[in-house]
N, C-alpha and C positions, 0 to 999 in steps of 0.2 A: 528596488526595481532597476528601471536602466533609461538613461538619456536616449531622446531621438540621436544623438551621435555617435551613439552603439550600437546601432541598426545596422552598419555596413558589417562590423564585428560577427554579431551576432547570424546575421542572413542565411551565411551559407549552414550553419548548423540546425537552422530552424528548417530550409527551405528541404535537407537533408533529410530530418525526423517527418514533412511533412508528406514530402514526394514517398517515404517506405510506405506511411500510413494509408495512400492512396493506392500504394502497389497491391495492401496488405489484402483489403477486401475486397477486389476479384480474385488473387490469387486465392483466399482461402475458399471462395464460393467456388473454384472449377476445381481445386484438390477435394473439394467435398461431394462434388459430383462425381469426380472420377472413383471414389472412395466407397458411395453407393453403387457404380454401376460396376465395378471389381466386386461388388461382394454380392450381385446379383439382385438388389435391393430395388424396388421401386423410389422413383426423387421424391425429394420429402423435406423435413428441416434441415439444415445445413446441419450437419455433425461435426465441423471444425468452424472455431470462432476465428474472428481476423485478428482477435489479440495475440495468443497466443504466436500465429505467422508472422506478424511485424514484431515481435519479441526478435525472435528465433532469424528473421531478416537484417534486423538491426545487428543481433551478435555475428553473424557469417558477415557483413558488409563489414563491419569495422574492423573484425579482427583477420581479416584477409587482404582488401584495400586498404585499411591503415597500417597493418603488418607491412604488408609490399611499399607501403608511401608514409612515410611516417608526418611527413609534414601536413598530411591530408589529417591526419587525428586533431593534431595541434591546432587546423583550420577549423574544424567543424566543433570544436570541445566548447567552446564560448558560449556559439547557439544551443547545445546541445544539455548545456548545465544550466543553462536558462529554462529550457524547456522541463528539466527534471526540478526546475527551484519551484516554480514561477506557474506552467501551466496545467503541473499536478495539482498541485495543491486549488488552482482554479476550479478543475476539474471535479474535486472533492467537494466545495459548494455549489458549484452546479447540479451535483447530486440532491445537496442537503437542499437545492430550493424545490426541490420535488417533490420533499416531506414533508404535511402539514405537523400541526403541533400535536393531533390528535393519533397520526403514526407514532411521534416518540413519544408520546404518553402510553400507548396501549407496549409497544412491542418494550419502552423500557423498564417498565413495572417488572415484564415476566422476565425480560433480559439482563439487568442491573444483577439479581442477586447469583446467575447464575455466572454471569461476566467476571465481579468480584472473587466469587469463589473459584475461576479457572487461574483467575490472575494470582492469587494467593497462591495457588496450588503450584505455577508455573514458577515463581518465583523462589520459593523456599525446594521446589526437586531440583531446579537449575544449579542452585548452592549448594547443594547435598552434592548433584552428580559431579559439580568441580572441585569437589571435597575429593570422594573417591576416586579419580582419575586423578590427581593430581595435579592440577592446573592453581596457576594464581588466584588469589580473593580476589584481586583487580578482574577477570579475564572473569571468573564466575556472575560474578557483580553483573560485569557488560551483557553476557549472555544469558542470565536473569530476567533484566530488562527488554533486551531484544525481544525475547523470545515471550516475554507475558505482556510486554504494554505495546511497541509501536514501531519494532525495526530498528531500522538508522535512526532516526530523530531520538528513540529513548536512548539508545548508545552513545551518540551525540551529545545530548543533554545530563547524563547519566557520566561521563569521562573525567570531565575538571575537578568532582565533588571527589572521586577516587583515586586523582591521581593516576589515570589511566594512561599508557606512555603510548607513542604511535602504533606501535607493533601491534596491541591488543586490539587495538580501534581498529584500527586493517582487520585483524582477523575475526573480528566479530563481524562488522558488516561485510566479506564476503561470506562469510557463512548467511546471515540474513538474508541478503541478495541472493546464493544459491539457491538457499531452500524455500527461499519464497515465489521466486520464479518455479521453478516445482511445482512448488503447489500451486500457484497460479493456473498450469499447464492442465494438470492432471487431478486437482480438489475438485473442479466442476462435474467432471463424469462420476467421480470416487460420491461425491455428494449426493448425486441424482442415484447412484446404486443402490446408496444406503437408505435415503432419505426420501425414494420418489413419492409423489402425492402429499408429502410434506412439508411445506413452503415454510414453515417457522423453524425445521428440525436444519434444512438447508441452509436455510439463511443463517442459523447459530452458528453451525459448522463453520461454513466458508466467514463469516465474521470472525469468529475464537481463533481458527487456525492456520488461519497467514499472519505473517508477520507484519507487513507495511502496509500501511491504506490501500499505495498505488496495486498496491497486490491484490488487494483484497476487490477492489473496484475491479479490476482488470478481470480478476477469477467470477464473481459475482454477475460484471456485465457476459461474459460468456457463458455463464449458465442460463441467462435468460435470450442470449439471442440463441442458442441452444435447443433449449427443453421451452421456449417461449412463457416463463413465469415471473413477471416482474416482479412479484413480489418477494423472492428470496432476495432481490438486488436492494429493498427498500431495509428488508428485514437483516440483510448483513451490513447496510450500511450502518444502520442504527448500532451496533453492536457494537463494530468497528472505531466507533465516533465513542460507544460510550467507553473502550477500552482505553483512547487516545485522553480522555479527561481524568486518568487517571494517573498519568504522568507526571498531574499538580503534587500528588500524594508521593508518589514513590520515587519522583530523583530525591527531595531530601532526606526520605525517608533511609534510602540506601548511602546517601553522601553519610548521615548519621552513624548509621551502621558502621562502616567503614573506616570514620574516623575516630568513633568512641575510643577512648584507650591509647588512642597513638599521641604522642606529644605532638608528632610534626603534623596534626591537625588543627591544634590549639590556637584559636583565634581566625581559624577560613570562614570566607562567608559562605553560606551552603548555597550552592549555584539554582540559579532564579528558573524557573520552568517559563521561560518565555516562549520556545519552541513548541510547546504545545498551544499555543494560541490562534493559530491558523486552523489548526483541525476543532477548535471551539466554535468558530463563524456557523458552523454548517448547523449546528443547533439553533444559533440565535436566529438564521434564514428559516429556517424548516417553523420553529415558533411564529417570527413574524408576519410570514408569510401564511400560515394556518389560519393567524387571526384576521389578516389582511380580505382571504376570499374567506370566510365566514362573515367577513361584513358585506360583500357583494354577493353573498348568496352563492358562490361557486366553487368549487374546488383548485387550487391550485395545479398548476399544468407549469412545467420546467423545461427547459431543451432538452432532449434527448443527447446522451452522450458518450460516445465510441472513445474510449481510453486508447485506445489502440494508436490515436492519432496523437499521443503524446507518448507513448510507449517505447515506440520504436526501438530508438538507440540508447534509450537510459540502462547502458551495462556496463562499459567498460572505464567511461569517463568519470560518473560519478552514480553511485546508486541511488535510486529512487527515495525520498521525503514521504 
């Protein structure tokens, strides 16, 4: 975490990520008014989330004002990598305290086998398709991982075991980062097209097919301030989380892989999945807390929570956890 004597450090990057977040949801409430009344629509649900616009606010702020001022990046990068460390990842068991135990019991029963088998599948085309294109084992490996367990954090965790050199690790998580923001944007409506009336077929979706949590929360929460269905946000979370627990399995798995055969593997330790322990909390909340109001007789109730207010500028400086 950080000293109270990193607060002056940090400030301006927080106070920066927090001022978007407040711009974010009126601006996106009057472009969505104005969006209805252009297309001749009576008012009605908002059709634009505020994630999405403090996304898209964050990247025009920084890469124009920080272009034009370069010492303004350098200022705000502290708070701003704090906020993508520190209050994402918060943000993600504030979700899970939402879920009692009897949510990830029902939705991971039907989820688990299906989650496995995406991840399986994701991982062995990923190495196939960097077979055929011709890219590195290292670079397939990375993008393997990204792309079937957890973003940045499996690429992350996933790098030392292979020998991954800088170059890779850049290019894999900007790729993550693109296409996750993407889908962030555009999976919620794609979701609701395919899947309306469906809240567990959505919820699969937007859980399988983002890459990072903070994406997946981001895309998830804008479908429900959206289309007003909590429940694909409970049902993608769950998905998401059980993806993220599978990262115990596959960095060695893949370190293994990788090193079999090579002498200059001989004798590495296979890199410890430590980083996937923050995204384990939200299960242990979501249990505790289940059993906790079944002994008072009540349901659990969580804070309601707008990603968007951590979202902002997590792009340029460092990609989203």
């Amino acid at each position: 975490m950080s000293r109270p004597a990193d607060l002056p450090r940090l400030a301006p990057g927080l106070a920066a990520a927090l001022g978007l977040a407040l711009v974010a949801a009126p601006l996106a409430s009057w472009l969505s008014a104005a969006l209805l009344r252009l297309g001749g629509l009576p008012a009605g649900a908002s059709p634009l989330s505020a994630i999405p616009v403090a996304v898209l606010l964050g990247l025009l702020v920084i890469n124009t004002l920080g272009g034009a001022l370069p010492k303004l990046s350098l200022v705000l990068a502290p708070g701003l990598e704090w906020a993508t460390k520190y209050a994402l990842r918060l943000g993600v068991i504030l979700i899970g305290l939402k879920l009692n135990a009897l949510d990830v019991l029902r939705v991971g029963a039907l989820g688990v086998p299906v989650v496995v088998t995406l991840v399986l599948l994701g991982l062995v085309s990923a190495r196939l398709l960097a077979r055929w294109i011709g890219v590195s084992e290292r670079l397939g490996l990375l993008a393997a991982a990204s792309t079937a367990i957890c973003g940045v954090t499996a690429t992350l965790a996933v790098a030392p075991g292979i020998e991954a050199d800088e170059r890779e690790v850049a290019y894999t998580v900007a790729n993550v980062t693109l296409f996750g923001l993407l889908g962030m944007v555009f999976y919620p409506a794609l979701a609701h097209a395919l899947f309306a009336g469906n809240p567990g077929a959505a919820g699969l979706f937007l859980g399988a097919a983002i890459h990072d949590t903070s994406q997946v929360m981001g895309a998830a929460i804008a479908y429900r301030e959206v289309y007003g269905d909590e429940r694909v946000l409970q049902i993608a979370t769950v998905i998401k989380l059980t993806r993220n627990a599978l990262l115990v399995l596959v960095v060695p798995g893949l370190t293994w892989l990788y090193q079999r055969g090579r002498a200059s593997g001989a004798g590495r330790a296979l890199t410890k999945p430590a980083l996937v322990v923050p995204y384990l909390r939200p299960w242990v909340s979501a249990a505790l807390g289940g059993a906790y109001s079944r002994r008072l007789g009540a349901q659990p109730r969580g804070p309601r929570l707008g990603c968007h207010q951590r979202r902002g500028l997590a792009g340029p400086h460092q990609a989203p956890r």
